[in-house]
N, C-alpha and C positions, 0 to 999 in steps of 0.2 A: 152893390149888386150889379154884375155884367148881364148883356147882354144874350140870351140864349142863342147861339151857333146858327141854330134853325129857320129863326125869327130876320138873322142878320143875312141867310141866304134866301129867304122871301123877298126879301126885301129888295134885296140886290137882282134878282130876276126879274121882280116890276118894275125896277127902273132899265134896267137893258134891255127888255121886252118893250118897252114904250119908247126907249130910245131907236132901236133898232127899228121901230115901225114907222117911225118922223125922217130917220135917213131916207131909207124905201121912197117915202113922200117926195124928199128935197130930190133924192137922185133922179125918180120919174122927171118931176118939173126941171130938174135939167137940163131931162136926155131932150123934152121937149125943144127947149129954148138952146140947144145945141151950145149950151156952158158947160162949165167943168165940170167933170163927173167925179163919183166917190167912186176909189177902186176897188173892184171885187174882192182884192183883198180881203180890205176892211171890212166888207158887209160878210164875208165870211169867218174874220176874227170874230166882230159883236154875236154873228151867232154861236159860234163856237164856247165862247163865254157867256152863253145862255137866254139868248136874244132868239131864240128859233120860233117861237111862236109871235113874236113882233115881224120874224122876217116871212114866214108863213102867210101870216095874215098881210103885212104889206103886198107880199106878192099879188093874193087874190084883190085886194081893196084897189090897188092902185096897177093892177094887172102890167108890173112891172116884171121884167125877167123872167116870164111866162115863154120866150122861146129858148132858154137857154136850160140844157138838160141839168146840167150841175147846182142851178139852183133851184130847180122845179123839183130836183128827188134828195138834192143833199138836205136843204131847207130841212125839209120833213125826217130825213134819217137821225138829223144832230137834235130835232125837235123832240124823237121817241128816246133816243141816245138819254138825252137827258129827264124825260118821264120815268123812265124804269131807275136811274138812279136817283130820282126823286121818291119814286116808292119806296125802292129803298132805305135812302134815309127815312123817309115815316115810320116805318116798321122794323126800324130798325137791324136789319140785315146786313148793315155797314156799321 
């Protein structure tokens, strides 16, 4: 018996969703302590691959990146990006 498709991309969003919210965390306490930073790259690959509500929420929690436009509106853009094709797959319309 395999795994159901569905169940395996749950899953894979609460882990990059949690993951993505613990970077936000490390890179604040970076920027604080004036250490290496994670590049925005990266914080905008993990969202992209479905980390937008871990990066969302880091932002407000850890009021990180809160002056930078590109991740105050993309955050939330690739966040709904990903909702509506989430409803989709539930309902089957993909």
């Amino acid at each position: 018996m395999s795994p159901d498709p569905k169940h395996l991309l749950y899953a894979w969003l609460l882990i990059i969703n949690l993951y993505l919210f613990a970077v936000m965390g490390t890179d604040k306490s970076r920027a604080r302590r004036h250490a290496r930073r994670v590049p925005e790259r990266t914080l905008f690959a993990l969202c992209l691959l479905g980390g937008g509500l871990g990066g969302v929420l880091g932002i407000w929690t850890f009021r990180h990146k809160t002056r930078h436009l590109k991740f105050v509106l993309g955050f939330p853009l690739i966040l709904a990006a990903w909702c509506v094709l989430l409803w989709l797959l539930m309902f089957n319309k993909i």
